[in-house]
C-alpha positions in Angstrom: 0.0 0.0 0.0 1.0 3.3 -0.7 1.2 7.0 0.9 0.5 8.7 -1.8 -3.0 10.7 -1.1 -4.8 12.3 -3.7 -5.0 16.0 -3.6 -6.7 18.7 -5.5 -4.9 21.3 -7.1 -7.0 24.4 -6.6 -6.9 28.2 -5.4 -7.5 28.0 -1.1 -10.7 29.0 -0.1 -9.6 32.1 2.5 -12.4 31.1 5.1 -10.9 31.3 8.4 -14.4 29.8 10.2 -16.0 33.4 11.4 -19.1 33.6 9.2 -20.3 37.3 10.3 -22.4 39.1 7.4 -21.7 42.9 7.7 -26.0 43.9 7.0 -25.1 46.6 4.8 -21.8 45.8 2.8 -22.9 42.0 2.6 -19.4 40.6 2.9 -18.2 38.2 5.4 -16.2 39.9 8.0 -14.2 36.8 8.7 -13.2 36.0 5.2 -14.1 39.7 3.5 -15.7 38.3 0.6 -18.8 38.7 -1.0 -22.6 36.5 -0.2 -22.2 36.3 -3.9 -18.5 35.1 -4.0 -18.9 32.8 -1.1 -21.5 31.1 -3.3 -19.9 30.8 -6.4 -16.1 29.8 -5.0 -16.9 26.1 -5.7 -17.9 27.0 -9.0 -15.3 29.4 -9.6 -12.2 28.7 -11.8 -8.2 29.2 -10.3 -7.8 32.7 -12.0 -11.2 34.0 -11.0 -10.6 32.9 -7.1 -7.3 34.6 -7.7 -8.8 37.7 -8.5 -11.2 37.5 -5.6 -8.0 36.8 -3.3 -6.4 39.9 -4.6 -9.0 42.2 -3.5 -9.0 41.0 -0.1 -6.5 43.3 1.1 -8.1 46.1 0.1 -11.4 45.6 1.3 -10.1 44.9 4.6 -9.2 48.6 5.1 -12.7 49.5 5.2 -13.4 47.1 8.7 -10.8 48.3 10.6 -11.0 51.8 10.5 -11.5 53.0 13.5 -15.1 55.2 14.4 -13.3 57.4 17.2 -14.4 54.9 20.3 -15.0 56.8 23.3 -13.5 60.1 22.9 -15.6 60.4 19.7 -18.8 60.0 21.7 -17.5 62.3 24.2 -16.6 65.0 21.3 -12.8 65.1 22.1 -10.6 64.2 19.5 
């Protein structure tokens, strides 16, 4: 018997397990992509997950900026 196992080559899915739908940007807070992406990855082909993986980055920038926390409420800056 051998060791060899049988493995796919394929584009990672970038699902890190913390399914959290932002209501109004509809992206998954956990992975950052799209209800629409999410759906379609299995479907997708290596160069179209790619492109998806690119953007990532980018759309990250727009969770963690920061609202001003308490001193915002407070009106100091």
């Amino acid at each position: 018997m051998t060791d060899d196992v049988w493995k796919r080559d394929e584009v990672e899915s970038p699902c890190i397990k913390i399914c959290v739908v932002h209501p109004e940007a509809r992206i998954c807070t956990g992975c950052l992509r799209s209800i629409e992406e999410i759906g379609a990855w299995s479907r997708m082909g290596p160069d179209e997950r790619r492109a998806v993986l690119a953007e990532l980055p980018e759309r990250a920038a727009a969770f963690t900026k920061r609202r001003g926390g308490r001193a915002a409420r407070l009106g100091r800056r």
